[in-house]
DSSP file (Angstrom, degrees, kcal/mol; ACC not computed):
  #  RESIDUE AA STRUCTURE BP1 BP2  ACC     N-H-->O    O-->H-N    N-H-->O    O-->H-N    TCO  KAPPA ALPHA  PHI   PSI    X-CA   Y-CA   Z-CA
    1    1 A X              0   0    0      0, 0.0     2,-0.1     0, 0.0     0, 0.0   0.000 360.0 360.0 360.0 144.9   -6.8   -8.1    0.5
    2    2 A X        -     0   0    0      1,-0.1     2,-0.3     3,-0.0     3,-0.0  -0.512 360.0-108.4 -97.3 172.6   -7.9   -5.1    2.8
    3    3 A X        -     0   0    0      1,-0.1    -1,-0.1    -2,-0.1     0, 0.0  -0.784  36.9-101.1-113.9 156.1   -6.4   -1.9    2.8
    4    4 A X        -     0   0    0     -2,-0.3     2,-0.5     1,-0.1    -1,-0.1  -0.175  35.0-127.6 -62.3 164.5   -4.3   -0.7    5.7
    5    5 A X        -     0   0    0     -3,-0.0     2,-0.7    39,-0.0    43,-0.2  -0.977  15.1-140.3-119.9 123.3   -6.2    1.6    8.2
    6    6 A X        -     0   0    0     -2,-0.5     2,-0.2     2,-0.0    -2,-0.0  -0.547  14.8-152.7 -73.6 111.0   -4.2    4.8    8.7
    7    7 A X        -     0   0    0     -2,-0.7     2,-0.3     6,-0.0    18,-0.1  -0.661  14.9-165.1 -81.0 152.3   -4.6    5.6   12.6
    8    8 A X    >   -     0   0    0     -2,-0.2     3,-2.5    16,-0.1    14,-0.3  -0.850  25.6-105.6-156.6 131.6   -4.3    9.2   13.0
    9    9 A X  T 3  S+     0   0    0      1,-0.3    14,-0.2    -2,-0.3     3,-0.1  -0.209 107.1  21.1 -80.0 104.0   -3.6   11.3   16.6
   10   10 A X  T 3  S+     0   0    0     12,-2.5    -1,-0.3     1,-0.4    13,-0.1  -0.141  95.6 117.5 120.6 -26.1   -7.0   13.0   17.5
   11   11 A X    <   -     0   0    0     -3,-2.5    11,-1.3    10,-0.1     2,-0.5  -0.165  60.5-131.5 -76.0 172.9   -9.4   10.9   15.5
   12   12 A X        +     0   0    0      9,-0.2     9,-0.2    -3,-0.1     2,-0.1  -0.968  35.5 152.2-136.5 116.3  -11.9    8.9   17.1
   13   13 A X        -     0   0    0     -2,-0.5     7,-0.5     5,-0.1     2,-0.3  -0.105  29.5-127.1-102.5-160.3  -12.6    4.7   16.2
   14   14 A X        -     0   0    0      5,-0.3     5,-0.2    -2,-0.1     2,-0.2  -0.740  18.5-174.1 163.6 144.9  -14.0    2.0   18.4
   15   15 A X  B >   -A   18   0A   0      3,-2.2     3,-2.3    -2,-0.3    36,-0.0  -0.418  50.8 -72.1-137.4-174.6  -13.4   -0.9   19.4
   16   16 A X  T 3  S+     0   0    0      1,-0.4     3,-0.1    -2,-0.2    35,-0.0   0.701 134.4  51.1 -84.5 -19.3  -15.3   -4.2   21.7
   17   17 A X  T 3  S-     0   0    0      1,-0.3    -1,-0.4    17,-0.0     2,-0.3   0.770 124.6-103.3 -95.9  -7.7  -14.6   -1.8   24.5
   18   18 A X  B <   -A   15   0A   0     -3,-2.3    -3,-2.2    16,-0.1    -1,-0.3  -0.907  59.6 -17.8 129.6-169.7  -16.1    1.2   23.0
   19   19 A X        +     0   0    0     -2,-0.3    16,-0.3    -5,-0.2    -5,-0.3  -0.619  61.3 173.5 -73.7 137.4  -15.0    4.5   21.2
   20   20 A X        -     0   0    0     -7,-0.5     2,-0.4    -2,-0.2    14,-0.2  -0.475  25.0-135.1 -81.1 170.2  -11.4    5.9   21.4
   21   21 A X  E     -B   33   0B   0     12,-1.9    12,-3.2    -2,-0.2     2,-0.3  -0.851  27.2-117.4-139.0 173.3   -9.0    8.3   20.3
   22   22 A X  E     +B   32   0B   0    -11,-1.3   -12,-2.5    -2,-0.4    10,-0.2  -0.843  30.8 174.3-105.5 118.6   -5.6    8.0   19.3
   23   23 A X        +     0   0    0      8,-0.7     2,-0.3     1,-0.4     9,-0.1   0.431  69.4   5.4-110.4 -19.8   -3.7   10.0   21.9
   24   24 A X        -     0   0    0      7,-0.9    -1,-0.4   -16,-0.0     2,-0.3  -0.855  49.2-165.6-151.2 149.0    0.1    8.8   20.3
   25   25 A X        +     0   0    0     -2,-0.3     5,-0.2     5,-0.2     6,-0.1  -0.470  17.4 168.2-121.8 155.3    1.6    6.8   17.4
   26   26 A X        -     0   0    0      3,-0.8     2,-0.7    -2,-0.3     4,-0.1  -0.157  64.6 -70.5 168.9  88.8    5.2    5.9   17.9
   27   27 A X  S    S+     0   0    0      1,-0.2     3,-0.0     3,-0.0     0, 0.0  -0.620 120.2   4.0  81.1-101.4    6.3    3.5   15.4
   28   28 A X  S    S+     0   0    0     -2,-0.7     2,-0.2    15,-0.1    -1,-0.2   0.255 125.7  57.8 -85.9  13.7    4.4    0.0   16.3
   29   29 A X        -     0   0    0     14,-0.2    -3,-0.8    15,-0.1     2,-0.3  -0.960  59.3-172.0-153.2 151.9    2.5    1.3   19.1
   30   30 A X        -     0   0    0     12,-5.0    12,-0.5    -2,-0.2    -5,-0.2  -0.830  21.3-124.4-150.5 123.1    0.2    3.6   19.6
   31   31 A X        +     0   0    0     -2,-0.3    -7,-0.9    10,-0.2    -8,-0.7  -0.145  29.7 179.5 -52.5 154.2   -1.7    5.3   22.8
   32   32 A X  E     -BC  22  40B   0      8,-1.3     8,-1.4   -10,-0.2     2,-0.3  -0.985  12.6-152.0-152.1 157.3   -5.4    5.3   22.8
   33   33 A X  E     -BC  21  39B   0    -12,-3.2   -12,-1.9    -2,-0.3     6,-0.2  -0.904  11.3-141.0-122.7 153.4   -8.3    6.7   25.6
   34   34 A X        -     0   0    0      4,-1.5     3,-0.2    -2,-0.3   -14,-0.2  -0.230  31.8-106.8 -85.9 177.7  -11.6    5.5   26.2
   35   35 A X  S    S+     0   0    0    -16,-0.3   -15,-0.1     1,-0.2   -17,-0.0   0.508 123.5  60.9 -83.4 -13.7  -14.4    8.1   26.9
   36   36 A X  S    S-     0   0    0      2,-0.2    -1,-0.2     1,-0.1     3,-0.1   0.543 120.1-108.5 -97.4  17.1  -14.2    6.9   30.4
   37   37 A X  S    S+     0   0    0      1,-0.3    -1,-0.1    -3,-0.2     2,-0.1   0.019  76.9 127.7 115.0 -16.7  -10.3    8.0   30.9
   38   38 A X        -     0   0    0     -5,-0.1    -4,-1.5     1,-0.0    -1,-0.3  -0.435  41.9-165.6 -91.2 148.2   -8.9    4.8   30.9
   39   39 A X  E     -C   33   0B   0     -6,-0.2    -6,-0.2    -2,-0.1     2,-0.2  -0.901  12.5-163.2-129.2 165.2   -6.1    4.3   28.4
   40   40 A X  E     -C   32   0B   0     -8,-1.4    -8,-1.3    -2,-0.3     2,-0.4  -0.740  22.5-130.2-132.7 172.8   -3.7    1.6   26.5
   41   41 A X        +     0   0    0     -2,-0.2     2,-0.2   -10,-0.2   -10,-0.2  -0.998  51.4 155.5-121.9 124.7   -0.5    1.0   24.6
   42   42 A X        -     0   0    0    -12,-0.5   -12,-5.0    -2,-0.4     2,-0.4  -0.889  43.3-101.1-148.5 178.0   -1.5   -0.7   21.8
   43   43 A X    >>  -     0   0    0    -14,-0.2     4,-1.0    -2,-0.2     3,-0.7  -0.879  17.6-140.5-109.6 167.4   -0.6   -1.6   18.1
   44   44 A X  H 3> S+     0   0    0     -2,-0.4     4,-3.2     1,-0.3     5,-0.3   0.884 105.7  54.0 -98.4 -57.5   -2.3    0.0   15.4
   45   45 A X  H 3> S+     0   0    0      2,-0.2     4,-0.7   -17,-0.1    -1,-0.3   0.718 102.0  56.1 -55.5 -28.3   -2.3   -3.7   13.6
   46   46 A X  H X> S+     0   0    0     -3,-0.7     3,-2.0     2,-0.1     4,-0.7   0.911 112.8  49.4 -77.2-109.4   -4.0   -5.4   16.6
   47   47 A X  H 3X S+     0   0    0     -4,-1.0     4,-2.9     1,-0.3    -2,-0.2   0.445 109.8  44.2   9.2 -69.7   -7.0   -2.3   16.0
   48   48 A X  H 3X S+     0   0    0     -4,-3.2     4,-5.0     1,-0.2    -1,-0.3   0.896 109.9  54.7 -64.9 -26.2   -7.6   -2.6   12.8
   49   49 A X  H <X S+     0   0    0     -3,-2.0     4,-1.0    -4,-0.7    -1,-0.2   0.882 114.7  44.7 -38.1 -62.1   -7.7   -6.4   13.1
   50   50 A X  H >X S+     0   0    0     -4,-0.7     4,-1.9     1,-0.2     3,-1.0   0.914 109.5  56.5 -52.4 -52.5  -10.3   -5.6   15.7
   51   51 A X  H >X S+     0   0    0     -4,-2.9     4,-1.8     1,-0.3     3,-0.9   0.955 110.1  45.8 -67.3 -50.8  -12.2   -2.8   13.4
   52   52 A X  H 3X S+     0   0    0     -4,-5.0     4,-0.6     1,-0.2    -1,-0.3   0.611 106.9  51.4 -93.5   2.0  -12.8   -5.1   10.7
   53   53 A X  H <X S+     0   0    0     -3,-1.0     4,-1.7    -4,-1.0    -1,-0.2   0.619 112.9  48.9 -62.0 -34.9  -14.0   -8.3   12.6
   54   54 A X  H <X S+     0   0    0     -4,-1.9     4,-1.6    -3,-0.9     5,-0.4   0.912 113.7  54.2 -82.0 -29.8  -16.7   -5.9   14.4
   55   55 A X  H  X S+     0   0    0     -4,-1.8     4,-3.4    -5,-0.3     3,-0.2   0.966 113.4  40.3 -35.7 -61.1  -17.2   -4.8   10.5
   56   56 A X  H  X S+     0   0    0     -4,-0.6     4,-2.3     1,-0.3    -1,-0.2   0.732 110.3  49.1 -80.5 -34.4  -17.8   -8.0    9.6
   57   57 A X  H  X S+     0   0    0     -4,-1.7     4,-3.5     2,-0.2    -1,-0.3   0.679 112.4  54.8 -83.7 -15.7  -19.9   -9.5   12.3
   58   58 A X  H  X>S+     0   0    0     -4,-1.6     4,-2.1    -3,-0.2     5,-0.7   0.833 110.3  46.4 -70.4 -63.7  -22.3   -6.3   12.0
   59   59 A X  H >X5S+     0   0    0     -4,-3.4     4,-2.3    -5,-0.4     3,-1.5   0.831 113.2  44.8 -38.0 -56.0  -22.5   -7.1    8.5
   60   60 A X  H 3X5S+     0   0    0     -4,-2.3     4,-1.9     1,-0.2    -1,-0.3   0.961 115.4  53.1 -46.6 -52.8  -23.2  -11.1    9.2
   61   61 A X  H 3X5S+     0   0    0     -4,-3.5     4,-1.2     1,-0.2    -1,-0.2   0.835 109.6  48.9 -63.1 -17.5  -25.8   -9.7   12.2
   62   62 A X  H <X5S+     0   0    0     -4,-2.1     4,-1.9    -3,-1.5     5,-0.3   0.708 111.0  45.8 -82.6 -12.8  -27.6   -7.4    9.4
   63   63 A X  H >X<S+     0   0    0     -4,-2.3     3,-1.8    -5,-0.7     4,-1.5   0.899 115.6  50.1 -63.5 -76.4  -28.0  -10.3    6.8
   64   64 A X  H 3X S+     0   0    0     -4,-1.9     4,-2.4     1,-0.3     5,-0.2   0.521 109.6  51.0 -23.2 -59.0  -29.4  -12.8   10.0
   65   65 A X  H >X S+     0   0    0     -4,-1.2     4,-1.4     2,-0.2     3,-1.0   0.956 113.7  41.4 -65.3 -74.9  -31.6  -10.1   10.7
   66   66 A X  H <X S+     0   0    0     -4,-1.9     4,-1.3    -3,-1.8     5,-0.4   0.931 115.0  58.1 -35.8 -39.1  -32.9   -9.9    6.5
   67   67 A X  H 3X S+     0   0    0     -4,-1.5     4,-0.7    -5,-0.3    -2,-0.2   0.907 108.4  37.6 -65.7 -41.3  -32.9  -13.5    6.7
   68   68 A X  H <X S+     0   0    0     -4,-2.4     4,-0.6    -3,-1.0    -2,-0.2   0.701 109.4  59.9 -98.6  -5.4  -35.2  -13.6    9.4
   69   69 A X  H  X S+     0   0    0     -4,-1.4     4,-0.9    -5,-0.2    -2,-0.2   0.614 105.1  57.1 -66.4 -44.4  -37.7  -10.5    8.3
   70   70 A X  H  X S+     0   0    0     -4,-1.3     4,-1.8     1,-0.2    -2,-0.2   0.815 106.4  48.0 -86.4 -37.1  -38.2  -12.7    5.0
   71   71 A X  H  < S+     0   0    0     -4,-0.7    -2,-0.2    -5,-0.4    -1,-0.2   0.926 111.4  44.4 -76.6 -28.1  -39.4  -15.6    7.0
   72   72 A X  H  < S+     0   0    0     -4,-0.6     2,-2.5     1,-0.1    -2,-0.1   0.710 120.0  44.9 -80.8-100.7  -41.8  -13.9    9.2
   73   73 A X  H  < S+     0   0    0     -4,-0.9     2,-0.5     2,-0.1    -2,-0.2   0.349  93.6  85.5 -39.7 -26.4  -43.2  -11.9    5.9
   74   74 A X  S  < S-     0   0    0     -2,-2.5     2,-0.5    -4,-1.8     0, 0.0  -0.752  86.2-133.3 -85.0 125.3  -43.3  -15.1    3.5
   75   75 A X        -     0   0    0     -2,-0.5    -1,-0.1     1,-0.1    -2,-0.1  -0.558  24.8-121.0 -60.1 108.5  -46.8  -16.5    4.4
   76   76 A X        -     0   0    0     -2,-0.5     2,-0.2    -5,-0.1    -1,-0.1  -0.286  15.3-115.8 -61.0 165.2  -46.7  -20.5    5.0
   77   77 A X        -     0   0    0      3,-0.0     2,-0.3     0, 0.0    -1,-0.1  -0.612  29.4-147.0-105.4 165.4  -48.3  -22.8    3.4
   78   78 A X        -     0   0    0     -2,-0.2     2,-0.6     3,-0.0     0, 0.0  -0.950  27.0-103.5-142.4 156.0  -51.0  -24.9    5.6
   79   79 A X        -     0   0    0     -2,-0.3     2,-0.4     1,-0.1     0, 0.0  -0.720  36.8-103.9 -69.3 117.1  -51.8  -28.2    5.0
   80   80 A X        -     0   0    0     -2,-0.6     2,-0.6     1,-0.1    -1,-0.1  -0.436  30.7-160.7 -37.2  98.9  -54.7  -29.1    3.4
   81   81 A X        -     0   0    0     -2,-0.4     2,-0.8     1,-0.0    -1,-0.1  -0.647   9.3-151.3 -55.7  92.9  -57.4  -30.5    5.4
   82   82 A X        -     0   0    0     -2,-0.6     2,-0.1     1,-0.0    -1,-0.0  -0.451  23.8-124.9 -70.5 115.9  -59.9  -32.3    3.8
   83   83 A X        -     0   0    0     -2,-0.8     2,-0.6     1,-0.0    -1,-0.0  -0.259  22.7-155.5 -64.3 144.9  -63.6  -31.9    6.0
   84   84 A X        -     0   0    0     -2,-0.1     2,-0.2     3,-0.0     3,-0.0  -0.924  27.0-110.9-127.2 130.3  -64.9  -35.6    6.9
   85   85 A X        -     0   0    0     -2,-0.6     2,-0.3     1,-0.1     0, 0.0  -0.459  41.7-103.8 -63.8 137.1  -68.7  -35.5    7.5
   86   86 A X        -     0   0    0     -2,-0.2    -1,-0.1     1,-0.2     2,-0.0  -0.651  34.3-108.6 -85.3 147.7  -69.6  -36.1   11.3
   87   87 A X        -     0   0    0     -2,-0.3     2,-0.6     1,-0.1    -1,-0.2  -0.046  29.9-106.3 -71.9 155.0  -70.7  -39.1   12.3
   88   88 A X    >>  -     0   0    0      1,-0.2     4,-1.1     2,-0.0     3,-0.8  -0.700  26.6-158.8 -78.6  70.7  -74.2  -39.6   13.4
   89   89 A X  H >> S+     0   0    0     -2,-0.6     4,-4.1     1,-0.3     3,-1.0   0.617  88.4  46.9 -36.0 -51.6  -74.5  -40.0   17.0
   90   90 A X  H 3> S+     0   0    0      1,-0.3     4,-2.7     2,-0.2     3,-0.3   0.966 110.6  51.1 -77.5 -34.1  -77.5  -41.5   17.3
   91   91 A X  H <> S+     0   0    0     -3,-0.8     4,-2.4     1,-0.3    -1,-0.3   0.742 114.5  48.6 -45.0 -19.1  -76.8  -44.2   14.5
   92   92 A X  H <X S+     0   0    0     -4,-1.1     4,-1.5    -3,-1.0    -1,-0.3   0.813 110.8  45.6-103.4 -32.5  -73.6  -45.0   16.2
   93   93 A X  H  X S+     0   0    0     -4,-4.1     4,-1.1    -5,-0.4    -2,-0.2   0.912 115.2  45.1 -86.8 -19.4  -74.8  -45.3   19.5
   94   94 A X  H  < S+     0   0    0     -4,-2.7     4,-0.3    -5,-0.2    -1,-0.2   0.920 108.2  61.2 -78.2 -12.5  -77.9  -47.6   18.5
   95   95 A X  H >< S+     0   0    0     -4,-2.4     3,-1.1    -5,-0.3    -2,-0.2   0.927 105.7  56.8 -59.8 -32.6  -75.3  -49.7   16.1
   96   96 A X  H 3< S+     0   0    0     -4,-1.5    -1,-0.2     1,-0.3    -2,-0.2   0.690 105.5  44.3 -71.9 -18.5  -73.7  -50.3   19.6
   97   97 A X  T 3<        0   0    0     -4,-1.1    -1,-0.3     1,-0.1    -2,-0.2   0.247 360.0 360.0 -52.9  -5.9  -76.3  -51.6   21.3
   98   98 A X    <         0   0    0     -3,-1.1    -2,-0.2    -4,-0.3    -1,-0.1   0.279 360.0 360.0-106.6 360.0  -77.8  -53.9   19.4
């Protein structure tokens, strides 16, 4: 179960749109600003909602990211070729002619 995230008036989060602060709390709702001015009425439960999906999808993009680090580093294996002696030209071109 997560633990609730205590919003508090002056601190600064972020969210798909970018960083905030919490400008208001009152009760189920709470004001918030962007850095570019713009602001919302929003609830504090809708936020966190938000904060721990972006958590969570960072976390998913840093495994991918490990995941794909080990596969370029891990050397492949190559197939084994066995070398086949070349052919003799001129023996093959006088067997075709006679």
């Amino acid at each position: 179960m997560t633990s609730v995230l205590k919003f508090e008036v002056g601190s600064t989060y972020e969210n798909m749109k970018g960083a905030y602060e919490v400008v208001s709390i009152h009760r189920d709702s709470m004001k918030i600003r962007w850095d570019d001015g713009s602001e919302a009425v929003t609830s504090p439960d809708l936020q966190q909602r938000i904060i721990e999906r972006m958590a969570l999808e960072k976390k998913a993009e840093a495994a991918d990211e490990a995941a794909n680090e080990k596969k370029i580093k891990k050397p492949r294996k190559k197939a084994s070729v066995k070398a086949q002696p070349a052919k003799n030209v001129e023996n093959t071109l006088s067997d075709s002619i006679v």
